[in-house]
C-alpha positions in Angstrom: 73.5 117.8 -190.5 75.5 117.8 -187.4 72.7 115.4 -185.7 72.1 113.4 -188.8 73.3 109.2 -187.9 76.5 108.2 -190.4 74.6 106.7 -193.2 71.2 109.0 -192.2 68.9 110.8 -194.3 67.9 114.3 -194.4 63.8 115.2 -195.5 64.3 118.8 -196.3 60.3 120.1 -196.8 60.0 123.4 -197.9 62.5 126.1 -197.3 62.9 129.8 -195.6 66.1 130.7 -198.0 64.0 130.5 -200.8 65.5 129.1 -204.2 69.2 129.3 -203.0 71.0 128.5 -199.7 74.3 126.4 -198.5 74.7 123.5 -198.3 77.8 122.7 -196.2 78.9 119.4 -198.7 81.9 118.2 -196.8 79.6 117.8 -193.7 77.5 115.9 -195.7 80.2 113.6 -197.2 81.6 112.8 -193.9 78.4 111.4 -192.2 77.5 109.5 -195.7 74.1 111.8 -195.5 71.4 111.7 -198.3 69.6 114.8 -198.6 65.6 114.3 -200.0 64.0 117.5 -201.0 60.0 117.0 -200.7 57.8 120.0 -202.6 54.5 119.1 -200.9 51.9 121.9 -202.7 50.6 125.0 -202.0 48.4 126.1 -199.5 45.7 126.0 -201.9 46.5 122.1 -202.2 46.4 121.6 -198.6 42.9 123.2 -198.2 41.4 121.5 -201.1 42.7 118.2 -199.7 41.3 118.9 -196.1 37.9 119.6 -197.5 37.9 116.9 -199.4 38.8 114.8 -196.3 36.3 116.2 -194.4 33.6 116.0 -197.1 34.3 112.4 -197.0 34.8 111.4 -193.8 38.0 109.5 -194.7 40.3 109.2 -191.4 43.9 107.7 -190.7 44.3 104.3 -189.8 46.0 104.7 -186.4 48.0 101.1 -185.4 49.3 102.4 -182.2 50.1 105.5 -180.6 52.4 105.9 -177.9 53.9 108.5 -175.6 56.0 111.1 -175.4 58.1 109.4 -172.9 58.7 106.4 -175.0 59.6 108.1 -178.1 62.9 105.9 -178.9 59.9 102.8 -178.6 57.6 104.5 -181.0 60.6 105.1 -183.5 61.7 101.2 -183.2 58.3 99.7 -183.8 58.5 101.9 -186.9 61.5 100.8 -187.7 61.0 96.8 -187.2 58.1 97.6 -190.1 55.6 95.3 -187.9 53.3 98.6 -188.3 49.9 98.9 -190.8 48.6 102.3 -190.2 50.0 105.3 -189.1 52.1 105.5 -185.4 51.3 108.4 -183.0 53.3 110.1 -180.4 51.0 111.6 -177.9 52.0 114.6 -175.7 
C-alpha cells in the first residue's frame, strides 16, 4: 500500500492470512487505492489447463520482450496500449 501511485490499484491474488487479515483502510483512502481481489483456481485447475496447453500446442503471442534494464520502457509500451500480444521482461 505504501508503494501503491495516488489513484493506483492493488491485484491481491491469493492470500497467506487465509479468509481474514487487515486491511489498513485509511492508508488506502489517502492514496485513492482500489483493491482487486483475483481467486484464480486450484492447483487442480492449473494442471488441467497446462495439459491442455500442452496437448494442444497453443502458445502466447509474444509482441515484444524487453530487458530487465529497461523495465520502466516495458511498462510504458504497455501502458500507451500500442501492444497485441503479451510483453516480456527478460532477465
Amino acid at each position: 500500500i505504501t508503494a501503491v501511485r495516488i489513484g493506483g490499484r492493488i491485484a491481491l491474488i491469493g492470500t497467506l492470512t487465509g479468509r481474514g487479515g487487515e486491511v489498513p483502510t485509511a492508508a488506502m483512502m489517502v492514496k485513492h487505492a482500489r483493491l482487486q481481489g483475483l481467486i484464480v483456481g486450484s492447483r487442480r485447475h492449473q494442471q488441467d489447463m497446462v495439459r491442455g496447453i500442452e496437448a494442444t500446442g497453443l502458445r502466447p503471442l509474444i509482441d515484444r520482450s524487453f530487458g530487465l534494464e529497461a523495465l520502466a520502457d516495458a511498462f510504458r509500451y504497455e501502458e500507451s496500449g500500442a501492444h497485441f500480444g503479451k510483453i516480456c521482461v527478460e532477465f
